[in-house]
C-alpha positions as a LaTeX table, in Angstrom:
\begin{tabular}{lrrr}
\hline
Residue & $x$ (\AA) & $y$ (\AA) & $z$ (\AA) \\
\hline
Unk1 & 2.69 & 23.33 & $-26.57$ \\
Unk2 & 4.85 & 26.41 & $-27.88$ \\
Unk3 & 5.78 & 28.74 & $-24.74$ \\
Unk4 & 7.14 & 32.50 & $-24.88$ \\
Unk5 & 8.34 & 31.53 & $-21.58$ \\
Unk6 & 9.23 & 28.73 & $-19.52$ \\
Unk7 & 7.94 & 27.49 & $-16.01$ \\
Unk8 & 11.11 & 28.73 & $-14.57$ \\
Unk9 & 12.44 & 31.38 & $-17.61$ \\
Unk10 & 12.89 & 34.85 & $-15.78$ \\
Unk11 & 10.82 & 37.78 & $-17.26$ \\
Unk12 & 11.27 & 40.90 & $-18.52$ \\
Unk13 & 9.78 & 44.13 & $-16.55$ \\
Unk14 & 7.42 & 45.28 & $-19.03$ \\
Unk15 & 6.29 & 41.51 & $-19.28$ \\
Unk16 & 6.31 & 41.06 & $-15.16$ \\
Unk17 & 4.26 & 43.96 & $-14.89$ \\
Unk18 & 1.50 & 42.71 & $-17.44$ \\
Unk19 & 1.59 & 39.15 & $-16.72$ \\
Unk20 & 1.59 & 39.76 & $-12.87$ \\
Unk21 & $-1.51$ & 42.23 & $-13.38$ \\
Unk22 & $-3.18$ & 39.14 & $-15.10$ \\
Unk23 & $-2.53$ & 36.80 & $-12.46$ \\
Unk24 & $-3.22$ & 39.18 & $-9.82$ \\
Unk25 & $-6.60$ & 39.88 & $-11.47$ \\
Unk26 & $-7.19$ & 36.20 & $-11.77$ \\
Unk27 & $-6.89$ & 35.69 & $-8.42$ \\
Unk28 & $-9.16$ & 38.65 & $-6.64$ \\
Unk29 & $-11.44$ & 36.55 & $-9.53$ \\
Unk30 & $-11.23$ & 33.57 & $-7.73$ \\
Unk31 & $-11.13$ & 35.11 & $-3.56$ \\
Unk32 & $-14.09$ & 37.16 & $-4.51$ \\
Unk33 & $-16.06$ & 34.51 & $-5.26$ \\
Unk34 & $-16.32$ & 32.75 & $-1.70$ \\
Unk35 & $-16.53$ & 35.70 & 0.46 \\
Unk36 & $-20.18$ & 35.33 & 0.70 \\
Unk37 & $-19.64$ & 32.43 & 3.41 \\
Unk38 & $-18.91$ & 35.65 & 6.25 \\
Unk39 & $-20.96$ & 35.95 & 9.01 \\
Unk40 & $-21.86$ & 38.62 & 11.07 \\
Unk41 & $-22.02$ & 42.23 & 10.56 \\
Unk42 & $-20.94$ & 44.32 & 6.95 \\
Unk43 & $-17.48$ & 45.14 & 9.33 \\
Unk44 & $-17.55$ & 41.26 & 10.24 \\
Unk45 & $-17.74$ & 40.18 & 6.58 \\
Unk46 & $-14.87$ & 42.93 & 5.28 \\
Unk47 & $-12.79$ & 41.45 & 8.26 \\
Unk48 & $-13.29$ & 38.25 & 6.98 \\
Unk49 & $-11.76$ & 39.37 & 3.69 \\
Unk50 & $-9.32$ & 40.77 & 4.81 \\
Unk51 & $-8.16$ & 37.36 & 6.34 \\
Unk52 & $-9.03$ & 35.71 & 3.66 \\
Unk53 & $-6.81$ & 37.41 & 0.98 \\
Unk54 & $-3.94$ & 37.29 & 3.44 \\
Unk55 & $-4.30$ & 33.28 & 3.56 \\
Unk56 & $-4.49$ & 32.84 & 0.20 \\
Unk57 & $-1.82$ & 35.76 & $-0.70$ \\
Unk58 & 0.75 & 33.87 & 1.22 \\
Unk59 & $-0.48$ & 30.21 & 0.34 \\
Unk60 & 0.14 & 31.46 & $-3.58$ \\
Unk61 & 3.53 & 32.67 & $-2.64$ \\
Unk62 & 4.66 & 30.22 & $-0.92$ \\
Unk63 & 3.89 & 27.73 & $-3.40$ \\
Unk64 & 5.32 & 29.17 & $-6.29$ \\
Unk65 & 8.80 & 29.78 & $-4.30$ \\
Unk66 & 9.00 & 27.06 & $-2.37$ \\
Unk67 & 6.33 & 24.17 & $-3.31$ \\
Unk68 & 5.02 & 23.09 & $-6.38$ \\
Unk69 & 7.39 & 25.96 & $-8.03$ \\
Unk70 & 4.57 & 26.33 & $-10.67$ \\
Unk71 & 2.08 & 29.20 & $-12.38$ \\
Unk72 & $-1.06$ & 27.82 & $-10.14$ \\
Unk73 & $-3.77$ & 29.98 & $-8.78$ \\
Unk74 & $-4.24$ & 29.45 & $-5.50$ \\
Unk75 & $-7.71$ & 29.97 & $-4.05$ \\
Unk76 & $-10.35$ & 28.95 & $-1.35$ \\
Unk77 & $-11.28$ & 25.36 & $-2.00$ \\
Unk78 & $-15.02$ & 24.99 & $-3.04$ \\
Unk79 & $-15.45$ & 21.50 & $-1.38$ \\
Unk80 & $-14.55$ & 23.52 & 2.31 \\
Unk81 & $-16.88$ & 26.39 & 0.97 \\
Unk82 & $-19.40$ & 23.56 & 0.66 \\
Unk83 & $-18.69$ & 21.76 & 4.30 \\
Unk84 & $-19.07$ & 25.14 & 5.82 \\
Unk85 & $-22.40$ & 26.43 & 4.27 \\
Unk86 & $-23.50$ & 22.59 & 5.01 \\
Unk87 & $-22.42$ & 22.83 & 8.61 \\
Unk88 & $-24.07$ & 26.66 & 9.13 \\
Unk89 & $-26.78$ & 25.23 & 8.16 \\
Unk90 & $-26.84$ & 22.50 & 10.81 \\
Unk91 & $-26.71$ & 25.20 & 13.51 \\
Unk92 & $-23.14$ & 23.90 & 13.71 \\
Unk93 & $-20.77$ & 26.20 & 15.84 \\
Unk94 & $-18.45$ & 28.46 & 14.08 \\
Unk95 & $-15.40$ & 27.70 & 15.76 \\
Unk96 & $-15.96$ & 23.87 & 15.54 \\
Unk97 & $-16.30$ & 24.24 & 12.04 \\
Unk98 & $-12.97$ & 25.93 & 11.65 \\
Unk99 & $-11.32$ & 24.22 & 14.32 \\
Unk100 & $-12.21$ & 21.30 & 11.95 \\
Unk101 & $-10.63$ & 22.88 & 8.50 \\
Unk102 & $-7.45$ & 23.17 & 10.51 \\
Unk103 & $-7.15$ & 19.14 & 11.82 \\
Unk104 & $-8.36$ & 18.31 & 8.40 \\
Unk105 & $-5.24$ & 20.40 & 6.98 \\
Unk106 & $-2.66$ & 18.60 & 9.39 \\
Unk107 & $-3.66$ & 15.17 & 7.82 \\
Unk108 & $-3.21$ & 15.95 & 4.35 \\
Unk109 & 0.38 & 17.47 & 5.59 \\
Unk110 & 0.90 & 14.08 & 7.14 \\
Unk111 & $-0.42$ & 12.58 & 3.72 \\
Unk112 & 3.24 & 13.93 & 2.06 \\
Unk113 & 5.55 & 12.41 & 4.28 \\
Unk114 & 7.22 & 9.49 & 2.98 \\
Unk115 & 6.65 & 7.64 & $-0.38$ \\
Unk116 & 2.88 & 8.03 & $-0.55$ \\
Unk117 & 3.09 & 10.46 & $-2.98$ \\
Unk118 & 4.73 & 8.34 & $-5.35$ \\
Unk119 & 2.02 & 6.28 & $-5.48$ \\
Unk120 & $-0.27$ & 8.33 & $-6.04$ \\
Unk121 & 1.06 & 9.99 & $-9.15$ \\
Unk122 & 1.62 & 6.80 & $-10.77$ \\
Unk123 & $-2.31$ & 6.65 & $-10.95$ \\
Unk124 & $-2.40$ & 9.91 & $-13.08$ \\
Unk125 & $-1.40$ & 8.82 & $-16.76$ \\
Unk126 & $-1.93$ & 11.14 & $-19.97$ \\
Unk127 & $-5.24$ & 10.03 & $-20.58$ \\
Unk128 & $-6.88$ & 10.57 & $-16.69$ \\
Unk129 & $-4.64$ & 14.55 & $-16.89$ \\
Unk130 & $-6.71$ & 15.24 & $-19.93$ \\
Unk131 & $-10.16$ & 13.95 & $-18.52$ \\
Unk132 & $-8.88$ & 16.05 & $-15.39$ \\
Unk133 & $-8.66$ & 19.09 & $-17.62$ \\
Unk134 & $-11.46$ & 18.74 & $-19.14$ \\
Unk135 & $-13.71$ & 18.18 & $-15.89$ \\
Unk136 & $-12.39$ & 21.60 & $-14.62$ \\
Unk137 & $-14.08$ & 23.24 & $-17.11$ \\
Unk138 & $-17.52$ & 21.19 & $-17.12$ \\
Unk139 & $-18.10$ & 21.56 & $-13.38$ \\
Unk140 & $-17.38$ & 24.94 & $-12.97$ \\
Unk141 & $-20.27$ & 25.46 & $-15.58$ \\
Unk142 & $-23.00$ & 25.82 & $-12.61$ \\
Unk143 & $-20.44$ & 27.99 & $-10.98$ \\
Unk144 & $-20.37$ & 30.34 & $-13.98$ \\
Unk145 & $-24.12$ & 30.13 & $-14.10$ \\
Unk146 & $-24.74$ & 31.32 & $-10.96$ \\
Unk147 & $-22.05$ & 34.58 & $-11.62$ \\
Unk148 & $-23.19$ & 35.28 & $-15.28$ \\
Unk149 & $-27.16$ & 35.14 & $-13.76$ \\
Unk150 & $-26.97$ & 35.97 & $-9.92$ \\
Unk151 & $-29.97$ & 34.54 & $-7.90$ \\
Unk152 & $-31.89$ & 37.90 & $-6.88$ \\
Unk153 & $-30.87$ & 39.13 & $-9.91$ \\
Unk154 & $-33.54$ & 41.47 & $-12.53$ \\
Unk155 & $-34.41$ & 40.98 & $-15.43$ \\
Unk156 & $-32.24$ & 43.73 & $-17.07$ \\
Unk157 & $-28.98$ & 42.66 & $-15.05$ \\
Unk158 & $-29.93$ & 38.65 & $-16.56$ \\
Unk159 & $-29.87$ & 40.55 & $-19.76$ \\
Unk160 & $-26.66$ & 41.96 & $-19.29$ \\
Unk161 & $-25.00$ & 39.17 & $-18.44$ \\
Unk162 & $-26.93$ & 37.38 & $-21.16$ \\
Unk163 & $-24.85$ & 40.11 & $-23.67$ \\
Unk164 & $-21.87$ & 40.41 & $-22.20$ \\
Unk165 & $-21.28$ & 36.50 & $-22.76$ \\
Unk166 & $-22.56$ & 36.30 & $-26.15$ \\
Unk167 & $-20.39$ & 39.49 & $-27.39$ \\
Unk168 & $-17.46$ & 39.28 & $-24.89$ \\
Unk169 & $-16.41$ & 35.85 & $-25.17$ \\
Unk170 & $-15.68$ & 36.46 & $-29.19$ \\
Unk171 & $-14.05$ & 39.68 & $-28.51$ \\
Unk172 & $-12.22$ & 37.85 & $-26.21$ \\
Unk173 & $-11.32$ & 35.19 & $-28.88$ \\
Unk174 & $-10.73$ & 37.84 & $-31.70$ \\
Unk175 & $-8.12$ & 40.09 & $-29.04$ \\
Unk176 & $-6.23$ & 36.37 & $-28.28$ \\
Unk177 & $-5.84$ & 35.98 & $-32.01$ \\
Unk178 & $-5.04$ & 39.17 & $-32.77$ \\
Unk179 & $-2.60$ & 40.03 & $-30.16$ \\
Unk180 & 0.79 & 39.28 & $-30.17$ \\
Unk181 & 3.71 & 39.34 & $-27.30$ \\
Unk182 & 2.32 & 40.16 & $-23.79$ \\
Unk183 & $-0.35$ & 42.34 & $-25.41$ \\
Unk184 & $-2.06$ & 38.67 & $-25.11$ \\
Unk185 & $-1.68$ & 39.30 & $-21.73$ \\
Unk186 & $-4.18$ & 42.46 & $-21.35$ \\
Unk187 & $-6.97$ & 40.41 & $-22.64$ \\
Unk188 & $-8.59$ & 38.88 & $-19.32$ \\
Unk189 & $-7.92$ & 43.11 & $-17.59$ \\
Unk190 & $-9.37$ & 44.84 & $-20.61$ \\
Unk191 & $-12.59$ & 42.34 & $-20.34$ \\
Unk192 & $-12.32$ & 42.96 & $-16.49$ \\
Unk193 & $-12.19$ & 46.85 & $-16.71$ \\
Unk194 & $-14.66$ & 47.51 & $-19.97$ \\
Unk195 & $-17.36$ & 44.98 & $-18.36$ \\
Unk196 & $-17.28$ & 46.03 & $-14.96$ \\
Unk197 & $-17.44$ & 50.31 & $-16.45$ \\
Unk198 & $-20.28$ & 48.71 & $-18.77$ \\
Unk199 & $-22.06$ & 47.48 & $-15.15$ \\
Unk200 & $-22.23$ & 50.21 & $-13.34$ \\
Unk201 & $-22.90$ & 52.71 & $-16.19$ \\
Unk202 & $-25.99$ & 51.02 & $-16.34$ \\
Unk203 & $-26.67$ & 49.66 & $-12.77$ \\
Unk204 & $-26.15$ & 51.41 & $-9.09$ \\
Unk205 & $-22.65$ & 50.99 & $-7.82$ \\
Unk206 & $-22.42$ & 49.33 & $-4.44$ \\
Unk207 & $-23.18$ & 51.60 & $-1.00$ \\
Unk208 & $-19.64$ & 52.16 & 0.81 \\
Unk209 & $-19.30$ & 50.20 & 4.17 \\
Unk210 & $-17.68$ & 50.01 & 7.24 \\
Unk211 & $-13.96$ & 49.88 & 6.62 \\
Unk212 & $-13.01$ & 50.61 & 10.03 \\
Unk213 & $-12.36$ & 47.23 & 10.96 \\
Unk214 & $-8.73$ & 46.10 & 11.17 \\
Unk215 & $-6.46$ & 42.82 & 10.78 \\
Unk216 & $-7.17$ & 42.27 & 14.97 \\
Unk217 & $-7.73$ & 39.14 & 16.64 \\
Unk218 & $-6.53$ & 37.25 & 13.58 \\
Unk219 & $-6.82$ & 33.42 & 15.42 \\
Unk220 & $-9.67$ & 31.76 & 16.99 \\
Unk221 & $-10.36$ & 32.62 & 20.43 \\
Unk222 & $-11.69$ & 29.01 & 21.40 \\
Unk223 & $-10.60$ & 25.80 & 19.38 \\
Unk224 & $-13.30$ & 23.63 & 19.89 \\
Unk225 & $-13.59$ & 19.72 & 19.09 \\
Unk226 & $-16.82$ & 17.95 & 17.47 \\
Unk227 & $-16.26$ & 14.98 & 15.76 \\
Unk228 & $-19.27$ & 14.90 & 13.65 \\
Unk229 & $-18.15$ & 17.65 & 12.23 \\
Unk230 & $-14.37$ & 16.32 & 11.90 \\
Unk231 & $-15.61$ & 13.38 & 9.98 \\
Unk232 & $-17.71$ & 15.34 & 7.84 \\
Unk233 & $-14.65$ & 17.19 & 6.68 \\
Unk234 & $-12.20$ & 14.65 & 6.73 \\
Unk235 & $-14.28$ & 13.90 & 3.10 \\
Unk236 & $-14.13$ & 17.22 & 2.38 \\
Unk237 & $-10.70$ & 16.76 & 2.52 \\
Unk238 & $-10.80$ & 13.60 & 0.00 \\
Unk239 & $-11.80$ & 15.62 & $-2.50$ \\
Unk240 & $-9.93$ & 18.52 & $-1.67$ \\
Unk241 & $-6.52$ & 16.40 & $-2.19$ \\
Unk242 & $-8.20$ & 14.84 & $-5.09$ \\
Unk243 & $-8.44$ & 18.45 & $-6.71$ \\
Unk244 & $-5.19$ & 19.07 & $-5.17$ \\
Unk245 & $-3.10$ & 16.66 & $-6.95$ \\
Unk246 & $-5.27$ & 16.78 & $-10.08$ \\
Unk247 & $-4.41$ & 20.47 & $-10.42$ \\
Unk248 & $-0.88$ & 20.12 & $-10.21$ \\
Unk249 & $-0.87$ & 16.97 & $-12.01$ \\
Unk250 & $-2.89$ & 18.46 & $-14.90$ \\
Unk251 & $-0.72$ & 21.47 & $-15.72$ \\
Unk252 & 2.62 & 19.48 & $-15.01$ \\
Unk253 & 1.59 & 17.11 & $-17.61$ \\
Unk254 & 0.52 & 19.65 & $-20.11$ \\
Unk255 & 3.85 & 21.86 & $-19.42$ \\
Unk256 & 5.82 & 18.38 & $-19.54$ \\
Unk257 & 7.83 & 19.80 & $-16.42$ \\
Unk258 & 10.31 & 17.57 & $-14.37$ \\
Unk259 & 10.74 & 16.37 & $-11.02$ \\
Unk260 & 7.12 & 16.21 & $-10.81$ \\
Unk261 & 7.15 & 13.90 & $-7.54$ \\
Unk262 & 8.77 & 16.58 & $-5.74$ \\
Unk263 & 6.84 & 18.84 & $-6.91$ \\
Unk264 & 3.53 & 17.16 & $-6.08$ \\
Unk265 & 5.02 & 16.04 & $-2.49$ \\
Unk266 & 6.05 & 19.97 & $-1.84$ \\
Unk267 & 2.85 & 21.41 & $-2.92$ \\
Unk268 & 0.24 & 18.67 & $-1.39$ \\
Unk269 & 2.03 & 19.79 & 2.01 \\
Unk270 & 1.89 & 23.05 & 1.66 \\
Unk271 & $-1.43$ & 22.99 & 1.31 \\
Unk272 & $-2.15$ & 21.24 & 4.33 \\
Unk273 & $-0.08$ & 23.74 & 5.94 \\
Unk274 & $-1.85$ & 26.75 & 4.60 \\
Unk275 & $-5.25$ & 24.42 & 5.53 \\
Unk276 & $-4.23$ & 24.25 & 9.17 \\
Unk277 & $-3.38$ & 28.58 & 9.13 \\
Unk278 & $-6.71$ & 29.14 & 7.69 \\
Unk279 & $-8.76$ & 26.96 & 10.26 \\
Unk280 & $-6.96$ & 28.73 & 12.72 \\
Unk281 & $-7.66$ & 31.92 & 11.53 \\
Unk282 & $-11.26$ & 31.24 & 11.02 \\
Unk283 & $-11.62$ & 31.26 & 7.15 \\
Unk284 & $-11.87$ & 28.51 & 4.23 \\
Unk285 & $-8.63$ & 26.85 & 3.58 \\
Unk286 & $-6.76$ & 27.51 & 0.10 \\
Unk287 & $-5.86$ & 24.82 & $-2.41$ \\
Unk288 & $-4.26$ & 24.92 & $-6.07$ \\
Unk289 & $-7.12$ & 26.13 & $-8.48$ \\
Unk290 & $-7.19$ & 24.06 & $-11.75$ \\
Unk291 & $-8.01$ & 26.62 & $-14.15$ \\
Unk292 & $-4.33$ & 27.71 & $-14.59$ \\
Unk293 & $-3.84$ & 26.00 & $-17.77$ \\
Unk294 & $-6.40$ & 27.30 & $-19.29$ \\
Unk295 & $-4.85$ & 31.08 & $-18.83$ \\
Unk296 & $-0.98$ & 29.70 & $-19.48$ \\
Unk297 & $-2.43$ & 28.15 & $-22.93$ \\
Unk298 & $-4.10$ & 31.65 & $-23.63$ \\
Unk299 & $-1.30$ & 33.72 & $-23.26$ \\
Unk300 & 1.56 & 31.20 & $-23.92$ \\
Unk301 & 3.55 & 32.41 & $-20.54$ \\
Unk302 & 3.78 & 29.74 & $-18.15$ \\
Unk303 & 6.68 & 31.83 & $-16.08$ \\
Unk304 & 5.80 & 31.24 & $-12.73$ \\
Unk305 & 8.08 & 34.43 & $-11.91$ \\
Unk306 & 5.06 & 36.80 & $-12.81$ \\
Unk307 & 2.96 & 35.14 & $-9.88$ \\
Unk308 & 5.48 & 36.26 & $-7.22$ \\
Unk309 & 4.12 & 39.99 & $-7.54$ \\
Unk310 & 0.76 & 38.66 & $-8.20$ \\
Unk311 & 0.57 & 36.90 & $-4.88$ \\
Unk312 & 2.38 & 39.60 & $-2.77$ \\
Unk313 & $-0.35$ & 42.27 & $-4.12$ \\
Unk314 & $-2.96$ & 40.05 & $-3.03$ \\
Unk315 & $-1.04$ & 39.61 & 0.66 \\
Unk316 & $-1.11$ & 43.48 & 1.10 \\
Unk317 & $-4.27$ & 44.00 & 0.02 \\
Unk318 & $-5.36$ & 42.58 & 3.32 \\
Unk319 & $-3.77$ & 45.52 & 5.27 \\
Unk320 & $-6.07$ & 47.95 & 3.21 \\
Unk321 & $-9.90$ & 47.15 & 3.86 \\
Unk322 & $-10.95$ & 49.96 & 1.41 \\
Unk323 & $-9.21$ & 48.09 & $-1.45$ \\
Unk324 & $-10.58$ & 44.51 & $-0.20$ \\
Unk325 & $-14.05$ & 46.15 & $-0.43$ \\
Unk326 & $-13.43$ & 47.40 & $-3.57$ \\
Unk327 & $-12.36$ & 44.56 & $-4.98$ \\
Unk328 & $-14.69$ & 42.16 & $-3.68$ \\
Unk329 & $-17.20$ & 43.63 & $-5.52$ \\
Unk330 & $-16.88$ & 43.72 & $-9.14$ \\
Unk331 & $-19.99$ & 42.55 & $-11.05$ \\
Unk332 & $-20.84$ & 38.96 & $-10.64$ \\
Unk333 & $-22.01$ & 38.86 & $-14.81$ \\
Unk334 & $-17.97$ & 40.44 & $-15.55$ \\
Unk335 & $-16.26$ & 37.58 & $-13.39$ \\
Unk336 & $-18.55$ & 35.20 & $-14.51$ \\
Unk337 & $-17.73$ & 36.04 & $-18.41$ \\
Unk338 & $-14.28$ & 35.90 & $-17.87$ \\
Unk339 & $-14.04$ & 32.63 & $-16.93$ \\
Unk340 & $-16.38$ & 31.45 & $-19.63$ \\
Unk341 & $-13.45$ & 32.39 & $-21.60$ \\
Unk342 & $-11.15$ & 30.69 & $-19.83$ \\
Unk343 & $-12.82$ & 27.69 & $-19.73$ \\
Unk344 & $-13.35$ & 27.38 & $-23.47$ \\
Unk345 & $-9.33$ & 27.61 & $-23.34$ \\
Unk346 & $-9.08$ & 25.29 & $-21.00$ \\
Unk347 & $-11.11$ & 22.76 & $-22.97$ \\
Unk348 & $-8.95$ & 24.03 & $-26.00$ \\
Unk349 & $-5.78$ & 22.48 & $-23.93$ \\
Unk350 & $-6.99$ & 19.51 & $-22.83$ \\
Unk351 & $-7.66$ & 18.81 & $-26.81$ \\
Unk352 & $-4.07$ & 19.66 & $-27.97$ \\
Unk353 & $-2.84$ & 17.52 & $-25.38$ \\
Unk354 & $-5.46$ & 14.84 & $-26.29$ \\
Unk355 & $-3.79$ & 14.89 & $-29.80$ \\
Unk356 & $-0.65$ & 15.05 & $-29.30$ \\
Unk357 & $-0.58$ & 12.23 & $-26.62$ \\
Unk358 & $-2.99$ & 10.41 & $-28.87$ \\
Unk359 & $-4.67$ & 9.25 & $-25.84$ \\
Unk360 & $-7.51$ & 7.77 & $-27.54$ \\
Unk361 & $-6.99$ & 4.79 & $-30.49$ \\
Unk362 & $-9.91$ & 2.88 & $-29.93$ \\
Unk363 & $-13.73$ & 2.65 & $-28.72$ \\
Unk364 & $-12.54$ & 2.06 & $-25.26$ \\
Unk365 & $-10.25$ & 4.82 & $-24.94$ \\
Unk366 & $-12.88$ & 7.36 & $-25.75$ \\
Unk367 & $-14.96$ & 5.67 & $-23.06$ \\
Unk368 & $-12.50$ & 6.34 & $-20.55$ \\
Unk369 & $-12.69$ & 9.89 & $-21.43$ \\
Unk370 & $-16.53$ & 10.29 & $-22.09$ \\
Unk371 & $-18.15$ & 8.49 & $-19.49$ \\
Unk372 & $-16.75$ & 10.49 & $-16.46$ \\
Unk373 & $-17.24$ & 13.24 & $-17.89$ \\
Unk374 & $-21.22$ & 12.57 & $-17.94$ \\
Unk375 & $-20.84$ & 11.20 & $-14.48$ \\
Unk376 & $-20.09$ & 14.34 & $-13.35$ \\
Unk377 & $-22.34$ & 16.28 & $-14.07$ \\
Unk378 & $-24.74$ & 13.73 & $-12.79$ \\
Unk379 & $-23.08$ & 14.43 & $-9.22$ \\
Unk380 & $-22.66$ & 17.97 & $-9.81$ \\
Unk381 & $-26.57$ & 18.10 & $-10.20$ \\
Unk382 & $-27.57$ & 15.56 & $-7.96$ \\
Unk383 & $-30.31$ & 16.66 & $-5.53$ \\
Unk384 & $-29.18$ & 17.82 & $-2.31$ \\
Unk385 & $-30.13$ & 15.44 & 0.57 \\
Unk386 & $-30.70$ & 12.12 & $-1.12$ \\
Unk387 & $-27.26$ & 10.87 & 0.15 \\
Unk388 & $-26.06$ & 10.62 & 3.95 \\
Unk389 & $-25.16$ & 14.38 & 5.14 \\
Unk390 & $-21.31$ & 13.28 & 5.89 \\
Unk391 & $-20.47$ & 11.77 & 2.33 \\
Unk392 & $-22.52$ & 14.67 & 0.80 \\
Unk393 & $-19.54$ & 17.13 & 0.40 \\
Unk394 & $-17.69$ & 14.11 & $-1.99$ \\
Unk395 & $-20.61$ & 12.83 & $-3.43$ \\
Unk396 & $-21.60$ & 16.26 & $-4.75$ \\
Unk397 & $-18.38$ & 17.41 & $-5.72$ \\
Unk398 & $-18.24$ & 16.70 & $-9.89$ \\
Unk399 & $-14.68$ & 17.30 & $-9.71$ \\
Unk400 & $-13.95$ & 14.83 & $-7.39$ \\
Unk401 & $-16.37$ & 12.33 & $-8.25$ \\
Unk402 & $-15.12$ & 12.31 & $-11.76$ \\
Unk403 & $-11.99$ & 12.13 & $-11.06$ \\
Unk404 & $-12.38$ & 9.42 & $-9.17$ \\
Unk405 & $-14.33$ & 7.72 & $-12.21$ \\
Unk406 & $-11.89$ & 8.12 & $-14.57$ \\
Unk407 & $-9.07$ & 6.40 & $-12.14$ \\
Unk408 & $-11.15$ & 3.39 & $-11.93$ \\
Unk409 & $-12.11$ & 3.25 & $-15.19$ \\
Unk410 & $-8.36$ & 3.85 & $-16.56$ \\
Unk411 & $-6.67$ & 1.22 & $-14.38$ \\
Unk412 & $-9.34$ & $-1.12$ & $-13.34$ \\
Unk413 & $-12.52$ & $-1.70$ & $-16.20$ \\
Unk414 & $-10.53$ & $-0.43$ & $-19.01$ \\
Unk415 & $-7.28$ & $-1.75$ & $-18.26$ \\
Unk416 & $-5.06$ & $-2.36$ & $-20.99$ \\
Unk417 & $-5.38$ & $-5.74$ & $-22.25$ \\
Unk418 & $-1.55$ & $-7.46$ & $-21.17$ \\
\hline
\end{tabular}
C-alpha cells in the first residue's frame, strides 16, 4: 500500500493538526455511540460520559506511546456493551456487573505474560487478516443500520438519513479522489460538520441538560462478587481478545509493520489494564477498534503521531461536561453515514491486500474466505434467546464468531495439503 507517512514517520504541524482533528473526530464517533448504556438521571448519564471519554482518552494514548505503538482507535468494546445491557436486564446489580468488567480485564492482562502470545499470532496468516478485515465491515452493518435509521425515529428523519447515505457517501468518494495531500484528511470533518448543520436545520436541536455534575466519586463505592455474572463475562472477554488481537493483527498485516509480537503482547495487556480501570470506575471497558484501516487506506497517513493529540483532546474533554454533552449528541443518521464510508474503504483494503497477497488460487481458498463471512451474519442475526444466556454474548458476536470460523477453517478443514 503507498503511504504519505509511515507508522512511526513524524508529521508536519499543518498535517498534525488535520490528521489529529480526523482521528479525534473518529473517536467522539465511536464513544458516542455506547453512551446510551448510563443509568440514572440526565446528570447521572453526562457523568457517565464524562468517565467514559477519560477511560478511553487515556487507553488511546497509552497505546499508541507505549503499546501496540500503532494508528488504532480505541473505543468501548461492543461485546461488554452487550454483557451489560444483557445483565441490566437480568435485574443484575450495577456494581457486580462492573466489578465483573474489571476481573475480566486482569485475566486478559495475565493472558500476555509469557510466550502465549506467540502462539497466538502464528494462527493469524494473510488469508484469516483479510477475512478479519473484511468481517469488520459486514458486522458493523446492523450497527450502521440502527444510526443511519434510529428506532423511534419519523418518517422524515428515516428520510434524511435515507439521503444523506445515498448522496454523501459519493461525495465522500468524489472529495477522496479529488483531494490531494492532507486535504484527504478533511473529508470524514467536512461530512461530520455539513451533515450534522443539514440535521438540525431541519430537525429540533437537543434541550440543554444538567452539566453541573463533576468528575467526583470516580471508583466504585462497593466491589461486589457474583459469579454468574463473572462467567458470563469471562466470554465476553473471549471475544473481546478475539477482536483485540484481530484488530491489531489486521492493520499490522496490511501496514507490513515489524516486531509485531511485541506489539501484540504490549497492546493485548494494555487493554486488560485499561479493562480493569474501567470496571473500577464503573463504565464499559475500551479495546482496539478495527475500523482503523479503513481510515489509514483513505487518507494514506498511517502516522500514529497524529493520534497523540487526538487522544489527549478526548482525555480533557472529560473535565468539561458542556463539551461531552455537546459532543455526544451529533445526529445518529451523520455518524452513521460516515462510517458507511469507511466501511466501503475498509472493504476496499482488505481487497488490495487480497491481491497482492494472492491469498486465494483455488476453489478452496475462496471458501476459506466466503464461508465465514456468511456465518457471520448468521450469528450477528441470530434470534436472541435461543442459546444459553452465558454463551450468548460470543455466540452473538459476528465478529467473533467469524473469526473464529475462519481459524478453523484455515488451519484445520482447509489445511494445506503437505
Amino acid at each position: 500500500m503507498n503511504l504519505k507517512y509511515n507508522v512511526n514517520d513524524p508529521l508536519p504541524l499543518r498535517q498534525m493538526i488535520l490528521y489529529a482533528l480526523q482521528w479525534f473526530i473518529l473517536s467522539i464517533a465511536v464513544v458516542s455511540t455506547s453512551v446510551f448504556v448510563a443509568q440514572g438521571s440526565p446528570a447521572d448519564k453526562l457523568f457517565y460520559s464524562q468517565r467514559l471519554f477519560a477511560v478511553m482518552g487515556l487507553a488511546g494514548l497509552v497505546q499508541v506511546l507505549f503499546g501496540h505503538r500503532m494508528p488504532i482507535v480505541v473505543g468501548p468494546a461492543a461485546v461488554l456493551l452487550v454483557g451489560v445491557m444483557s445483565s441490566l436486564g437480568a435485574n443484575a446489580d450495577v456494581e457486580a456487573i462492573y466489578s465483573s468488567i474489571a476481573i475480566g480485564g486482569l485475566l486478559v492482562a495475565l493472558l500476555s505474560v509469557g510466550g502465549v502470545m506467540r502462539r497466538v499470532q502464528r494462527l493469524f496468516t494473510p488469508r484469516i487478516v483479510v477475512v478479519i478485515l473484511m468481517l469488520i465491515a459486514f458486522t458493523l452493518t446492523p450497527v450502521i443500520r440502527g444510526l443511519v435509521f434510529p428506532n423511534g425515529a419519523s418518517e422524515a428523519q428515516n428520510i434524511f438519513g435515507l439521503i444523506f447515505a445515498v448522496v454523501g457517501c459519493p461525495v465522500m468518494v468524489i472529495l477522496n479522489r479529488r483531494l490531494r495531500g492532507v486535504a484527504k484528511s478533511l473529508v470524514i470533518p467536512i461530512a461530520l460538520v455539513v451533515g450534522s448543520v443539514a440535521y438540525f436545520s431541519l430537525f429540533a436541536s437537543p434541550s440543554s441538560a444538567d452539566t453541573s455534575a463533576s468528575l467526583r466519586g470516580l471508583f466504585l463505592s462497593n466491589f461486589s462478587i457474583d459469579w454468574s455474572l463473572i462467567v458470563a463475562f469471562f466470554i465476553c472477554y473471549v471475544a473481546l481478545v478475539i477482536n483485540d488481537i484481530g484488530s491489531i493483527e489486521s492493520l499490522g498485516g496490511m501496514l507490513g509493520v515489524d516486531g509485531m509480537e511485541g506489539r501484540l503482547r504490549r497492546g493485548v495487556r494494555i487493554t486488560g489494564v485499561m479493562n480493569v480501570v474501567a470496571g473500577c470506575m464503573g463504565v464499559l471497558g475500551p479495546v482496539n477498534y478495527s475500523m482503523s484501516p479503513g481510515v489509514v487506506a483513505s487518507t494514506g497517513c498511517a502516522s500514529r503521531h497524529a493520534l497523540i493529540p487526538a487522544t489527549v483532546l478526548l482525555f480533557l474533554c472529560a473535565f468539561c461536561p458542556d463539551v461531552v454533552w455537546w459532543l455526544t449528541n451529533i445526529p445518529n443518521p451523520v455518524i452513521g453515514v460516515i462510517l458507511l464510508f469507511l466501511m466501503g474503504t475498509q472493504l476496499a483494503a482488505s481487497f488490495e491486500m487480497l491481491h497482492s497477497t494472492k491469498s486465494v488460487s483455488n476453489f478452496a481458498d475462496g471458501l476459506t474466505i466466503g464461508l465465514p463471512l456468511m456465518l457471520a451474519m448468521l450469528f450477528q442475526l441470530m434470534p436472541r434467546g435461543i442459546v444459553p444466556a452465558v454463551i450468548e454474548p460470543l455466540v452473538g458476536n459476528g465478529f467473533a464468531m467469524g473469526v473464529i470460523a475462519v481459524i478453523v477453517m484455515e488451519h484445520v478443514i482447509n489445511r494445506p495439503q503437505k
